[in-house]
PDBQT receptor file of N, H, CA, C and O in Angstrom, charges set to zero:
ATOM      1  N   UNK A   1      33.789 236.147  -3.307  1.00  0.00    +0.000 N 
ATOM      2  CA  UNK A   1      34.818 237.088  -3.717  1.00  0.00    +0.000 C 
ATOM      3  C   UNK A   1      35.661 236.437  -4.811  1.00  0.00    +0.000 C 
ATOM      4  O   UNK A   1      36.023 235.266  -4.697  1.00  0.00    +0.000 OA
ATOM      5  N   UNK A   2      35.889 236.977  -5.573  1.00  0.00    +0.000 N 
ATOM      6  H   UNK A   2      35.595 237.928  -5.665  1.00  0.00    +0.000 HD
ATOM      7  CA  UNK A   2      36.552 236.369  -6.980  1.00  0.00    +0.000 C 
ATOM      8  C   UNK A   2      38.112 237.147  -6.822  1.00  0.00    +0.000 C 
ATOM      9  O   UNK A   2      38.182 238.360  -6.630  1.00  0.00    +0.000 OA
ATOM     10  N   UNK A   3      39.184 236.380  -6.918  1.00  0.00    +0.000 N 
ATOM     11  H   UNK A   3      39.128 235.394  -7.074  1.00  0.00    +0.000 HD
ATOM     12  CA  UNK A   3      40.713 236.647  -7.156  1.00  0.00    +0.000 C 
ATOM     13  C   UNK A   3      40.955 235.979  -8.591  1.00  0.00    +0.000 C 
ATOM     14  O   UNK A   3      40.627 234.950  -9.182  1.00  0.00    +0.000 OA
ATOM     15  N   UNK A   4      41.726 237.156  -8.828  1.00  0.00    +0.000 N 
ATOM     16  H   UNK A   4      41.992 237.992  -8.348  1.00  0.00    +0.000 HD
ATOM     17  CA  UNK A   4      42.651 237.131  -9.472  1.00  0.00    +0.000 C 
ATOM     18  C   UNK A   4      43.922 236.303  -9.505  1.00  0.00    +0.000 C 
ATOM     19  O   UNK A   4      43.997 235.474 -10.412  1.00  0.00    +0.000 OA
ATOM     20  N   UNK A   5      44.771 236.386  -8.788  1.00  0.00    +0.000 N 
ATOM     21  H   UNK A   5      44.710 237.059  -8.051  1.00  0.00    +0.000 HD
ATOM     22  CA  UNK A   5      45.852 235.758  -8.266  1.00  0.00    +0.000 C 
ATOM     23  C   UNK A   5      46.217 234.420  -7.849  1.00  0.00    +0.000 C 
ATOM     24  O   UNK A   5      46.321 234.161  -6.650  1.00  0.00    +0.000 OA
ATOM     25  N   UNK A   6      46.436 233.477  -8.820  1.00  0.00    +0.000 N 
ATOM     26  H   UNK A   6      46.351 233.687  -9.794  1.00  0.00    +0.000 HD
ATOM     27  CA  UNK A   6      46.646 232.239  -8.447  1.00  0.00    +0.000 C 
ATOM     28  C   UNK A   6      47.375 231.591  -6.919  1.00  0.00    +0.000 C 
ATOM     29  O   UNK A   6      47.000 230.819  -6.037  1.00  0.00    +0.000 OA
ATOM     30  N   UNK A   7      48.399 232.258  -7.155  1.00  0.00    +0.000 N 
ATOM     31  H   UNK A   7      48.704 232.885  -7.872  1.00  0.00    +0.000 HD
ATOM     32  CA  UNK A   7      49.234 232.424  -5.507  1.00  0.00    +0.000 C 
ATOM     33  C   UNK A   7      48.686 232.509  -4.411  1.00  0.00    +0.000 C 
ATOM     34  O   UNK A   7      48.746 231.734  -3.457  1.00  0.00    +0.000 OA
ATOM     35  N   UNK A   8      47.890 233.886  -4.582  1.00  0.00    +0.000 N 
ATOM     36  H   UNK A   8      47.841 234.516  -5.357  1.00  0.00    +0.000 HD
ATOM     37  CA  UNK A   8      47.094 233.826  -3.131  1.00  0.00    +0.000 C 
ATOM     38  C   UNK A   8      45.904 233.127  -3.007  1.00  0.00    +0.000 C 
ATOM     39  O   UNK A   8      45.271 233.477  -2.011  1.00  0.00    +0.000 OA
ATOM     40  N   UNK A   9      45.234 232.021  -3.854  1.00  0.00    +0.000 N 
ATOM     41  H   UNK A   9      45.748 231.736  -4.663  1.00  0.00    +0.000 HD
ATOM     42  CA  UNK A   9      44.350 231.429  -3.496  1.00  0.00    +0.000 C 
ATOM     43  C   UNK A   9      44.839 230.330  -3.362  1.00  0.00    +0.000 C 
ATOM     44  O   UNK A   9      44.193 229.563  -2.649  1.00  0.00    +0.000 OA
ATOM     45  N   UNK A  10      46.242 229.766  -4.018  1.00  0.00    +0.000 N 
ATOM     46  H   UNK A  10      46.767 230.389  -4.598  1.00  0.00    +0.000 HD
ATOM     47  CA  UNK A  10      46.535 228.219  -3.367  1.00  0.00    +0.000 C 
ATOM     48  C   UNK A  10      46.941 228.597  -2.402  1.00  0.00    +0.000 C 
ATOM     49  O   UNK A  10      46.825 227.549  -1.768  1.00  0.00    +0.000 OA
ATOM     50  N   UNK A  11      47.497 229.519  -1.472  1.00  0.00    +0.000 N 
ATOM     51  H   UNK A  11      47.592 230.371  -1.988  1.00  0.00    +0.000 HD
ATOM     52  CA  UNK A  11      48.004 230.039  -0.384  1.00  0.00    +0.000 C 
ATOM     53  C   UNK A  11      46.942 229.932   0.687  1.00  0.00    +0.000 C 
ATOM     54  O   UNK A  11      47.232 229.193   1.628  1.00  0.00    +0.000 OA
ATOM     55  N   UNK A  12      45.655 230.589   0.721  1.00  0.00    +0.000 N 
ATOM     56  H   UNK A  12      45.419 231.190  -0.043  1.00  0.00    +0.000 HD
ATOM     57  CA  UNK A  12      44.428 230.489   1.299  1.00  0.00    +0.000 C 
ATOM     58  C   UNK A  12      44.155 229.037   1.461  1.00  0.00    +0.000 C 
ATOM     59  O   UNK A  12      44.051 228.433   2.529  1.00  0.00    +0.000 OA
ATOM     60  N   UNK A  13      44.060 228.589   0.340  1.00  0.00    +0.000 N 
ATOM     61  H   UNK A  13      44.144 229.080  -0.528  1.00  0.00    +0.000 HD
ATOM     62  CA  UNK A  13      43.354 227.226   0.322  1.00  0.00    +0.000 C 
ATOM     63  C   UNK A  13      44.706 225.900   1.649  1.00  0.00    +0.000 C 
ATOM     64  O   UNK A  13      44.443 225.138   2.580  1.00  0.00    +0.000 OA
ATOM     65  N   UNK A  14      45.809 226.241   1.074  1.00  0.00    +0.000 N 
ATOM     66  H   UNK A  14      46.023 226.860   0.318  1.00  0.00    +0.000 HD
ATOM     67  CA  UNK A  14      46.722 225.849   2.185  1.00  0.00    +0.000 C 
ATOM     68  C   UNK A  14      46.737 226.431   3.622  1.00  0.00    +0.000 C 
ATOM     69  O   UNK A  14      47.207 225.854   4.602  1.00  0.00    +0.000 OA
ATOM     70  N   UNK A  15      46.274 227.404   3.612  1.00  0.00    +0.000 N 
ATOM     71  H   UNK A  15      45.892 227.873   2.816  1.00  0.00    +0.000 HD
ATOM     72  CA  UNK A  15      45.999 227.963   5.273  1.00  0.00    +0.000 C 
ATOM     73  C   UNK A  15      44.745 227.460   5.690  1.00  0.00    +0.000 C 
ATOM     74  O   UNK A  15      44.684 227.295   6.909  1.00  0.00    +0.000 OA
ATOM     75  N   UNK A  16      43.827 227.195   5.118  1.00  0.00    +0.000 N 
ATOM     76  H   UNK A  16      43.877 227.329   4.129  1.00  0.00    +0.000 HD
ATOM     77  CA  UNK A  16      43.016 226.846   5.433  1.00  0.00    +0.000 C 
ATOM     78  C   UNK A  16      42.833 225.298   5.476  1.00  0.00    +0.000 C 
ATOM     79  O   UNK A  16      42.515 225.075   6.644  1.00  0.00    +0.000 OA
ATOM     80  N   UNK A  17      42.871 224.158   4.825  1.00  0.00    +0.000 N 
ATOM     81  H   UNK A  17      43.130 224.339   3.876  1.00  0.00    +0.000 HD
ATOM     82  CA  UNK A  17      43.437 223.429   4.835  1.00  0.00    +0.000 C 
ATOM     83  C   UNK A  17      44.059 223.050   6.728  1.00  0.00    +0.000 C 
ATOM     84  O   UNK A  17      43.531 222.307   7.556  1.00  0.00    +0.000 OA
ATOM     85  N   UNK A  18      45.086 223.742   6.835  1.00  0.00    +0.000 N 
ATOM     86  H   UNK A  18      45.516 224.346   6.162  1.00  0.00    +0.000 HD
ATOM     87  CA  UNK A  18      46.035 223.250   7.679  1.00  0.00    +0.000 C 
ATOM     88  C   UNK A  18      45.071 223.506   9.316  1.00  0.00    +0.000 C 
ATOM     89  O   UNK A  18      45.152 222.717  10.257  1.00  0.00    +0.000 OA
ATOM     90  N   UNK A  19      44.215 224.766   9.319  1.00  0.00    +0.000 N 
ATOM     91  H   UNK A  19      44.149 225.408   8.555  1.00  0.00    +0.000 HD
ATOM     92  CA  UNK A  19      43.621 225.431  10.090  1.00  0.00    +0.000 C 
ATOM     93  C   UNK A  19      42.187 223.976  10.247  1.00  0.00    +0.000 C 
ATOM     94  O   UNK A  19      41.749 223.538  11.311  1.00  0.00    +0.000 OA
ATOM     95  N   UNK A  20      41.860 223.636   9.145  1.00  0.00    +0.000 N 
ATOM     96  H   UNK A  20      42.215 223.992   8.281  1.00  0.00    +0.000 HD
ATOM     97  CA  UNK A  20      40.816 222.753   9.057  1.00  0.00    +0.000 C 
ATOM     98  C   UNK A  20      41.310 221.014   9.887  1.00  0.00    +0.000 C 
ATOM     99  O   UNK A  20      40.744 220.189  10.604  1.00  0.00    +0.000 OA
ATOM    100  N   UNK A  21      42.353 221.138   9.393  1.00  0.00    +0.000 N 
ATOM    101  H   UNK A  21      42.812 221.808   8.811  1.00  0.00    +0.000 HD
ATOM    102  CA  UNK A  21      43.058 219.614  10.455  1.00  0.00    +0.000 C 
ATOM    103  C   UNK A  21      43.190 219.629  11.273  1.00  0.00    +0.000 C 
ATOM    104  O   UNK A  21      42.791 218.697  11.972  1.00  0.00    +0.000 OA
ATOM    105  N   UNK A  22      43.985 220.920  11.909  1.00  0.00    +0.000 N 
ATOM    106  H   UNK A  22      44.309 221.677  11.342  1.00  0.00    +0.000 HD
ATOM    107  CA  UNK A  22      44.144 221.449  13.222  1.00  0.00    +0.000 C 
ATOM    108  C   UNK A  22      42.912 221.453  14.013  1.00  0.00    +0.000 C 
ATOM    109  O   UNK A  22      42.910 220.880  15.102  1.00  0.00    +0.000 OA
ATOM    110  N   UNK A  23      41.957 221.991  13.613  1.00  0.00    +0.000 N 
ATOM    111  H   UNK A  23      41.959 222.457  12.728  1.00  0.00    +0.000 HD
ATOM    112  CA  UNK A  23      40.481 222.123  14.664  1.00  0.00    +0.000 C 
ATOM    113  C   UNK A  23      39.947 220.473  14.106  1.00  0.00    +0.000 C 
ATOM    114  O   UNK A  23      38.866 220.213  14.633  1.00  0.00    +0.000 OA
ATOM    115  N   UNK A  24      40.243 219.795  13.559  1.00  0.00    +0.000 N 
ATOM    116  H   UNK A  24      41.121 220.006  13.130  1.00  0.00    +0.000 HD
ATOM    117  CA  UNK A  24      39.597 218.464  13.776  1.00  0.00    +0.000 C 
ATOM    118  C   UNK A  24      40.508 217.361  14.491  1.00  0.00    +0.000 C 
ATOM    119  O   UNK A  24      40.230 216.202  14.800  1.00  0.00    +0.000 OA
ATOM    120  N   UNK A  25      41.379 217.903  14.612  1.00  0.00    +0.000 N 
ATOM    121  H   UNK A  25      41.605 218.844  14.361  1.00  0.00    +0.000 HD
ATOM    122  CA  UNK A  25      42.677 217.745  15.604  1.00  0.00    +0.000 C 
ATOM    123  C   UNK A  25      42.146 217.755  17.044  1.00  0.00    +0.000 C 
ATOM    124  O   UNK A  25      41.774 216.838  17.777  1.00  0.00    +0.000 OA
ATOM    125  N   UNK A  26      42.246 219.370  17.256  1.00  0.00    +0.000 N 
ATOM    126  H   UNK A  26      42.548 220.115  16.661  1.00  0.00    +0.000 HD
ATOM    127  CA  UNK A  26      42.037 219.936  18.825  1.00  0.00    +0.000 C 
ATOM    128  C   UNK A  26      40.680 219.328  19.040  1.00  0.00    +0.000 C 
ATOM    129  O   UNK A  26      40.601 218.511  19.958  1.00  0.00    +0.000 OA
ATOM    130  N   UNK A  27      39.577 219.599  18.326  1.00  0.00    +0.000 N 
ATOM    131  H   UNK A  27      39.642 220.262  17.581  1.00  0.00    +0.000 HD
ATOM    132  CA  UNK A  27      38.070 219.015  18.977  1.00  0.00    +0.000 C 
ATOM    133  C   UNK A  27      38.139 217.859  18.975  1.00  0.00    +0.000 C 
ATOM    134  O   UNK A  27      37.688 217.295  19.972  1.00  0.00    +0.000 OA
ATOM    135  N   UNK A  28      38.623 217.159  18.061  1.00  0.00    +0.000 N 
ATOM    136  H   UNK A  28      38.990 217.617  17.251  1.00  0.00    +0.000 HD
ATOM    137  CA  UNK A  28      38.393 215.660  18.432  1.00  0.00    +0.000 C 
ATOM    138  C   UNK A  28      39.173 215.132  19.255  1.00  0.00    +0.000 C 
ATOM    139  O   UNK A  28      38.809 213.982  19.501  1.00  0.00    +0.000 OA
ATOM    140  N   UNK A  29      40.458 215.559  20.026  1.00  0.00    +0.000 N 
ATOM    141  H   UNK A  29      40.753 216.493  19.826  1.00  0.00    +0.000 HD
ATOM    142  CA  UNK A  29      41.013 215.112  21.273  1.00  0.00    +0.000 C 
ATOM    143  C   UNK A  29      42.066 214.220  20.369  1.00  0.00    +0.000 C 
ATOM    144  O   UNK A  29      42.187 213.094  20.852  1.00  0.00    +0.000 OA
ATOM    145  N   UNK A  30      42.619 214.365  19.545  1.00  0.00    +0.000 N 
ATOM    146  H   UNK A  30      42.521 215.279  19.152  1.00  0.00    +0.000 HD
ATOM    147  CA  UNK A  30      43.233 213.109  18.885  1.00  0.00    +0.000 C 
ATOM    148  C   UNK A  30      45.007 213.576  19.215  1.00  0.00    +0.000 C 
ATOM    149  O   UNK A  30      45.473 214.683  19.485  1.00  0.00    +0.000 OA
ATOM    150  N   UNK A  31      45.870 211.877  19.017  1.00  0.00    +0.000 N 
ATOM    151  H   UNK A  31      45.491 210.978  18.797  1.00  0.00    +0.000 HD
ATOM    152  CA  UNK A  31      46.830 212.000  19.250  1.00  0.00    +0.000 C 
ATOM    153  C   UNK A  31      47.671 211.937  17.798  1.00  0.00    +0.000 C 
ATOM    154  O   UNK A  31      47.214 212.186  16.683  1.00  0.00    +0.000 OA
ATOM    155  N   UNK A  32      48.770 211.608  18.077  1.00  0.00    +0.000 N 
ATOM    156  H   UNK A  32      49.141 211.405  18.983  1.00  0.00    +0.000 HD
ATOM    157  CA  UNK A  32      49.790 211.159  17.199  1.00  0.00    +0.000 C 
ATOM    158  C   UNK A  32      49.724 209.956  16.400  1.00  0.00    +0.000 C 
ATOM    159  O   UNK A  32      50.184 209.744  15.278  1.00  0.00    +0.000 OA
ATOM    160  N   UNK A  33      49.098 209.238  17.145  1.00  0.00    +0.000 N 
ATOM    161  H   UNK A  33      48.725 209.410  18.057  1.00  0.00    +0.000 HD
ATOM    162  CA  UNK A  33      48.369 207.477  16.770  1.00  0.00    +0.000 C 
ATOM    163  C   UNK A  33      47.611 207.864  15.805  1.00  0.00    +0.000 C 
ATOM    164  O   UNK A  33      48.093 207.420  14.762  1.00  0.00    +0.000 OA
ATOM    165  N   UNK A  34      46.399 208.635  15.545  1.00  0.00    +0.000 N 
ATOM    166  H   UNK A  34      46.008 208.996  16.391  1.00  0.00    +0.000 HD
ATOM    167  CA  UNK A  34      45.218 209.245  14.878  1.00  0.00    +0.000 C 
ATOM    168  C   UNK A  34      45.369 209.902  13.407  1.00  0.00    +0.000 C 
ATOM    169  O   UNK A  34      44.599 209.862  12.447  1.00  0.00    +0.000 OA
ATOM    170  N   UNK A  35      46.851 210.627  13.592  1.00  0.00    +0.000 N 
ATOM    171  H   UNK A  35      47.476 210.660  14.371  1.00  0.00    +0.000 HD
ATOM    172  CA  UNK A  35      47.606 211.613  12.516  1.00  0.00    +0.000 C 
ATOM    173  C   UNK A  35      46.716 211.052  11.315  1.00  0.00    +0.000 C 
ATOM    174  O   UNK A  35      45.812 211.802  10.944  1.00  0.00    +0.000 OA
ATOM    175  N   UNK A  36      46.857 209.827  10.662  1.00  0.00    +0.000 N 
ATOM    176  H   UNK A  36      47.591 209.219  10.964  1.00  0.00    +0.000 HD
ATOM    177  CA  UNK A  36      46.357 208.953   9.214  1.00  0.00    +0.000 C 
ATOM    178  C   UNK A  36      45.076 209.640   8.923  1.00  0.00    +0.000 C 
ATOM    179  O   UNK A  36      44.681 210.412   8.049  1.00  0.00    +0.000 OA
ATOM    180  N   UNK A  37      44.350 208.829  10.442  1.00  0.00    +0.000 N 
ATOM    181  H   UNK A  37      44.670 208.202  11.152  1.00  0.00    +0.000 HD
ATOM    182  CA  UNK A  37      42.860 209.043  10.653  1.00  0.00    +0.000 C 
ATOM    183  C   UNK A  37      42.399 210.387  10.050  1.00  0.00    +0.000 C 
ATOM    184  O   UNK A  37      41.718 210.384   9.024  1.00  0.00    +0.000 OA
ATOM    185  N   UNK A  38      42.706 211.377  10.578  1.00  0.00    +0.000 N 
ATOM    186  H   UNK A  38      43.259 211.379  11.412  1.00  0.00    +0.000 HD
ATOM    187  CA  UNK A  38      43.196 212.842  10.532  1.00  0.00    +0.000 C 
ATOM    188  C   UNK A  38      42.999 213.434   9.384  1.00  0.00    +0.000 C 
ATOM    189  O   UNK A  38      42.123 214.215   9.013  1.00  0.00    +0.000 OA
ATOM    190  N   UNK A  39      44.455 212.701   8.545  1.00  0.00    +0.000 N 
ATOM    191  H   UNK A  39      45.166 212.066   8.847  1.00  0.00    +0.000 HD
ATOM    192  CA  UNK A  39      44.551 213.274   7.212  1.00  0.00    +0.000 C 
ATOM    193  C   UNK A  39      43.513 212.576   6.158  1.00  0.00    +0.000 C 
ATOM    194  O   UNK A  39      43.018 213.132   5.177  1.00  0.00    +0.000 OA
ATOM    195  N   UNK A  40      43.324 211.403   6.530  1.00  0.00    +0.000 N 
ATOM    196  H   UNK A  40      43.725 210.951   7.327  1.00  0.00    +0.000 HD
ATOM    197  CA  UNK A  40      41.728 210.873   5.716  1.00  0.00    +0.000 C 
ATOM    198  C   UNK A  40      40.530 211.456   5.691  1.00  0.00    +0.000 C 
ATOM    199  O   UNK A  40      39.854 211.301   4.674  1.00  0.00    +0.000 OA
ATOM    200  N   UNK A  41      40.062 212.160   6.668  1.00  0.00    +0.000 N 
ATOM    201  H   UNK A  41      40.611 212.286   7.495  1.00  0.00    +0.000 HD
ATOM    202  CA  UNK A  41      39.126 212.287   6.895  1.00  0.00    +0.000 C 
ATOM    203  C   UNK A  41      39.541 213.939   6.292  1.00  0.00    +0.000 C 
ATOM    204  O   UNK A  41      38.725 214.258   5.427  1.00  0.00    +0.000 OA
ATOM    205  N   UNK A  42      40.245 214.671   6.459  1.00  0.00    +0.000 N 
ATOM    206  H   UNK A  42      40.908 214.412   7.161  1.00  0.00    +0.000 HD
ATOM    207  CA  UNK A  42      40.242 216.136   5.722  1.00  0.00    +0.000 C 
ATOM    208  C   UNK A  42      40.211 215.876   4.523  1.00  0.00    +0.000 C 
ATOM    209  O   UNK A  42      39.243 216.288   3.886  1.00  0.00    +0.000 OA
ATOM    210  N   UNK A  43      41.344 215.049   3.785  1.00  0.00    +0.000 N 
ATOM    211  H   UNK A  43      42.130 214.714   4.304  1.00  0.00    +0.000 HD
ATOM    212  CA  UNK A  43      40.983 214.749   2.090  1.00  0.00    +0.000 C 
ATOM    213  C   UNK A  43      39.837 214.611   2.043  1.00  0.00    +0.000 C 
ATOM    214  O   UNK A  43      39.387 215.607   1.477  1.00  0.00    +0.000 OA
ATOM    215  N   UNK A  44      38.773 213.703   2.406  1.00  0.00    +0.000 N 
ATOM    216  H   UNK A  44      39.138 212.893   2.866  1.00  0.00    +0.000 HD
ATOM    217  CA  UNK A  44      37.233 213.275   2.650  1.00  0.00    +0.000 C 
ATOM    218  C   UNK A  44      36.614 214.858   2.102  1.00  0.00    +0.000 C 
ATOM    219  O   UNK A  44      36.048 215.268   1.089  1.00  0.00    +0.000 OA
ATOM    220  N   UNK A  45      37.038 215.393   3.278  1.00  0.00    +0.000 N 
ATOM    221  H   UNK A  45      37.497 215.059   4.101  1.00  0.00    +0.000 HD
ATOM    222  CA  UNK A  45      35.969 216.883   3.486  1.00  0.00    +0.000 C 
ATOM    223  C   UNK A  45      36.493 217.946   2.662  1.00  0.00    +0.000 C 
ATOM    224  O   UNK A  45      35.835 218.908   2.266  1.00  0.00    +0.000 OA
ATOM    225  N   UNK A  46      37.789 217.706   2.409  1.00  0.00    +0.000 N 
ATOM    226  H   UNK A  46      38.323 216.924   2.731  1.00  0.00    +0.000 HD
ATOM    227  CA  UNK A  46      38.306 218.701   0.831  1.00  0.00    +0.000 C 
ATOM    228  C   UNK A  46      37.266 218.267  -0.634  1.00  0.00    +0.000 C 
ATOM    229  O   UNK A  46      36.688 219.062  -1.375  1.00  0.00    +0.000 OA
ATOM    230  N   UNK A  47      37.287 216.524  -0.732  1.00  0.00    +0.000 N 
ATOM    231  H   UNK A  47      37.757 215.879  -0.130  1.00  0.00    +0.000 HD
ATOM    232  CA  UNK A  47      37.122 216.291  -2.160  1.00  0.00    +0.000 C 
ATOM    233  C   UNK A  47      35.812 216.306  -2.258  1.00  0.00    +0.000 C 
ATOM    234  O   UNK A  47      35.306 215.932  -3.316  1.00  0.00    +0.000 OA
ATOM    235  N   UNK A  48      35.123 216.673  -1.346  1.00  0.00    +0.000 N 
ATOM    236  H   UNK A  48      35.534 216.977  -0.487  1.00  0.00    +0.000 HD
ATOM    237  CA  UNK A  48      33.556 216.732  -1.378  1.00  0.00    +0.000 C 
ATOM    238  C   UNK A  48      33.407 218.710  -1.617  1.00  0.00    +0.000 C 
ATOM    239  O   UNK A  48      33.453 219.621  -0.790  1.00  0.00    +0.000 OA
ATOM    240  N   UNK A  49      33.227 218.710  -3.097  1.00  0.00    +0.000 N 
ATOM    241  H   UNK A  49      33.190 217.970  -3.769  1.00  0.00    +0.000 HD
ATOM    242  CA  UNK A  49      33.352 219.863  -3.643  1.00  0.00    +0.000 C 
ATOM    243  C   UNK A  49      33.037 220.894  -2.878  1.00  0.00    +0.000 C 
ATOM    244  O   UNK A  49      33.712 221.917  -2.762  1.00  0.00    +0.000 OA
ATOM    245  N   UNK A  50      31.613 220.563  -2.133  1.00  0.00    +0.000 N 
ATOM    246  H   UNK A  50      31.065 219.732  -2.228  1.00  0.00    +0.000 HD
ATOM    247  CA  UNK A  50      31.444 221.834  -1.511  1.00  0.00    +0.000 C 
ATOM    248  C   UNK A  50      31.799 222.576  -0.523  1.00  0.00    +0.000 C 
ATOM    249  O   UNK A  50      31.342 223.693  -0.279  1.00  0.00    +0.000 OA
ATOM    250  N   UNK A  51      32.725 221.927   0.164  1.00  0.00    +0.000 N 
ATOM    251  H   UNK A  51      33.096 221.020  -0.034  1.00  0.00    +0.000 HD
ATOM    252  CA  UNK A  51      33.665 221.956   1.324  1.00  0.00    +0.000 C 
ATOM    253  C   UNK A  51      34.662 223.054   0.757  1.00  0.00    +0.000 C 
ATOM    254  O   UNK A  51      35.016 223.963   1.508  1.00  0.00    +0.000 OA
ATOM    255  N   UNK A  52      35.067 222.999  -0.393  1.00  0.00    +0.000 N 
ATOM    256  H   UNK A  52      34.779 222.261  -1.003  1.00  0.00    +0.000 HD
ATOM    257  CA  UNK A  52      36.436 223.398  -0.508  1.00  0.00    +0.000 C 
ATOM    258  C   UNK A  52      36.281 225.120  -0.317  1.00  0.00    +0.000 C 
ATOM    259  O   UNK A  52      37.158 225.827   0.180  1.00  0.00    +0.000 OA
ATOM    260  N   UNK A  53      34.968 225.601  -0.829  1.00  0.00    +0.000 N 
ATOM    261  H   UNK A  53      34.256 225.027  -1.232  1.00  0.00    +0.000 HD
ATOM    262  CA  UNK A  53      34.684 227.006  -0.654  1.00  0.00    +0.000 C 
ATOM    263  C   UNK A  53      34.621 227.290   1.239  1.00  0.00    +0.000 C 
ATOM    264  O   UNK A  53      34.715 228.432   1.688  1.00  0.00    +0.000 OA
ATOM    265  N   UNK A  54      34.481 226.258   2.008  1.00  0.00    +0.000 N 
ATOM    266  H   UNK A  54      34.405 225.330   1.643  1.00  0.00    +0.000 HD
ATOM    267  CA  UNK A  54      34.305 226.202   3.188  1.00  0.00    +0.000 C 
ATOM    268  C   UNK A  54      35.923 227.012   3.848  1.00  0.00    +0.000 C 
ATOM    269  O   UNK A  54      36.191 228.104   4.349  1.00  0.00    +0.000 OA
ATOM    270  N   UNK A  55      36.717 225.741   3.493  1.00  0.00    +0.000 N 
ATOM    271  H   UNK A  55      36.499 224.854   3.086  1.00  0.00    +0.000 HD
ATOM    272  CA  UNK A  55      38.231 225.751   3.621  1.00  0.00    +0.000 C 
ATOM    273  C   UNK A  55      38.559 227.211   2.932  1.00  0.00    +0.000 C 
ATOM    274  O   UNK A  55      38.983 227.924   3.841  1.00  0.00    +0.000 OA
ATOM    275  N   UNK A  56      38.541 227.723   2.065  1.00  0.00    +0.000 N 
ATOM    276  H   UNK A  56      38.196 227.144   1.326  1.00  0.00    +0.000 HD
ATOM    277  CA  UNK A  56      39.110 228.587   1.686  1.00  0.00    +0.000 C 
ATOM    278  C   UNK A  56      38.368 230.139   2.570  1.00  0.00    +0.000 C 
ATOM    279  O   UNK A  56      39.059 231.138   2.770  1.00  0.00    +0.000 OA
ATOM    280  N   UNK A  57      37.351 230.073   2.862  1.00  0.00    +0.000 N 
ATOM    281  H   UNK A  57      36.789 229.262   2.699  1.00  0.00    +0.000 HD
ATOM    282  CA  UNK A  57      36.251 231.016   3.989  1.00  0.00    +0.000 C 
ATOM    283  C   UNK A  57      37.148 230.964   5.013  1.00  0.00    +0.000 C 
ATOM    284  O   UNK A  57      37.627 231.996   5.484  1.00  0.00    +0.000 OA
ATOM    285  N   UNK A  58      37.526 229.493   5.549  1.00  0.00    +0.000 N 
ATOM    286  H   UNK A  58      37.137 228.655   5.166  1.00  0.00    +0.000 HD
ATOM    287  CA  UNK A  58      38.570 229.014   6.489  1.00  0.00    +0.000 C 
ATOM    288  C   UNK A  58      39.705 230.178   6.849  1.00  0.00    +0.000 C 
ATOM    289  O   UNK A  58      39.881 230.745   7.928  1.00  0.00    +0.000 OA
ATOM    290  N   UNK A  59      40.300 230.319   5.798  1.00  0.00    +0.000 N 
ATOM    291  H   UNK A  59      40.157 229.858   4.922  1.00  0.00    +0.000 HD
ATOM    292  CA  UNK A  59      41.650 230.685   6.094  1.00  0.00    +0.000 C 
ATOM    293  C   UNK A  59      41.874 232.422   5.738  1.00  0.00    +0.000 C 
ATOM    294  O   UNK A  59      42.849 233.166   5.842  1.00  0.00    +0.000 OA
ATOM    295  N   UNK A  60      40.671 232.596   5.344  1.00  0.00    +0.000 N 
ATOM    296  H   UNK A  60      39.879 231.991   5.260  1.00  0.00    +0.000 HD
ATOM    297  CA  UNK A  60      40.085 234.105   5.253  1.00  0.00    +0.000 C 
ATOM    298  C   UNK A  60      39.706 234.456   6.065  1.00  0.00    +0.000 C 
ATOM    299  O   UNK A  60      39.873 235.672   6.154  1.00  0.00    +0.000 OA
ATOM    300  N   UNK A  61      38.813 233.694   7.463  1.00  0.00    +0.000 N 
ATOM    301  H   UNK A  61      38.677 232.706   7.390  1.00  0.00    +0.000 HD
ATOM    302  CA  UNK A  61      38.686 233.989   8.896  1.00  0.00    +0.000 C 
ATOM    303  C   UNK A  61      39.807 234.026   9.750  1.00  0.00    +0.000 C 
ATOM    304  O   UNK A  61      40.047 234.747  10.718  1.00  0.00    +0.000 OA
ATOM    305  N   UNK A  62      40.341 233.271   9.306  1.00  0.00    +0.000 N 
ATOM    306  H   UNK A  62      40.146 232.686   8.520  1.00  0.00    +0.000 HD
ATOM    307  CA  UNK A  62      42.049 233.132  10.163  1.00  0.00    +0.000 C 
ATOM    308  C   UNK A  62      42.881 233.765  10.156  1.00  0.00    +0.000 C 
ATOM    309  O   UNK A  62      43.193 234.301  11.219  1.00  0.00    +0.000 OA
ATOM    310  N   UNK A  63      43.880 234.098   8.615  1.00  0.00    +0.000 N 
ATOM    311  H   UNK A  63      43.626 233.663   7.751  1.00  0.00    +0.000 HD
ATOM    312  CA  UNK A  63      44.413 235.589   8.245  1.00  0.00    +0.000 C 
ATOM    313  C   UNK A  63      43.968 236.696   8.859  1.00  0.00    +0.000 C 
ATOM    314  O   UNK A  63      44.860 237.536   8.969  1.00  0.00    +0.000 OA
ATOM    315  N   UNK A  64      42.801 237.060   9.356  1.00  0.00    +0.000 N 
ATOM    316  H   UNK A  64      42.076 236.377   9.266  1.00  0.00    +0.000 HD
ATOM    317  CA  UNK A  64      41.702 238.456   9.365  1.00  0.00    +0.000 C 
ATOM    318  C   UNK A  64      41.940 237.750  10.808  1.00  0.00    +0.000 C 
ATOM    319  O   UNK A  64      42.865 238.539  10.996  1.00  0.00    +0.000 OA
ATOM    320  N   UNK A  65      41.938 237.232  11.599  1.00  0.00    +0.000 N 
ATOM    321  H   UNK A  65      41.186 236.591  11.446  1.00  0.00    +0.000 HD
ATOM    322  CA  UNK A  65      42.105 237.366  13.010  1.00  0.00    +0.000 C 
ATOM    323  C   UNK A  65      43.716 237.090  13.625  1.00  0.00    +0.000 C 
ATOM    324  O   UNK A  65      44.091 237.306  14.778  1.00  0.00    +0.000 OA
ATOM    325  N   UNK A  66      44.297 236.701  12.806  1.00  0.00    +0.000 N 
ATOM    326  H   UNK A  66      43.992 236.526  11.870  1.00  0.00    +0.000 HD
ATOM    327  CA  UNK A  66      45.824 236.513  13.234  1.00  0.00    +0.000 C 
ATOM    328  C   UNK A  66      46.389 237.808  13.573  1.00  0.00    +0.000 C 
ATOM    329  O   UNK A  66      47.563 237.894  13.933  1.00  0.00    +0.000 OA
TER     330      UNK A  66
């Protein structure tokens, strides 16, 4: 799906994003200690290009069920 709208796709991409830490959060059982771990490993799976269309699918499933 192609937008237009700059806003609502850094918006998406930030919901999704946050939705993407969160479930590698909850499944992996992790604490507060881990948080770093966490955020390394999502940059990881953001900067690996093909992910990022993933994340943004992400938060288009999420919106649509919220």
């Amino acid at each position: 799906m192609r937008r237009n709208d700059v806003l609502a796709v850094a918006n998406d991409f930030y919901v999704g994003s946050f939705y993407t830490f969160f479930a590698m959060w909850r499944d992996g059982g992790k604490t507060m200690r881990d948080s770093g771990f966490v955020k390394r490993e999502l940059e990881q799976f953001i900067l690996n290009g093909a992910n990022t269309h993933r994340v943004l699918d992400t938060a288009r499933i999420t919106l649509v069920d919220a």
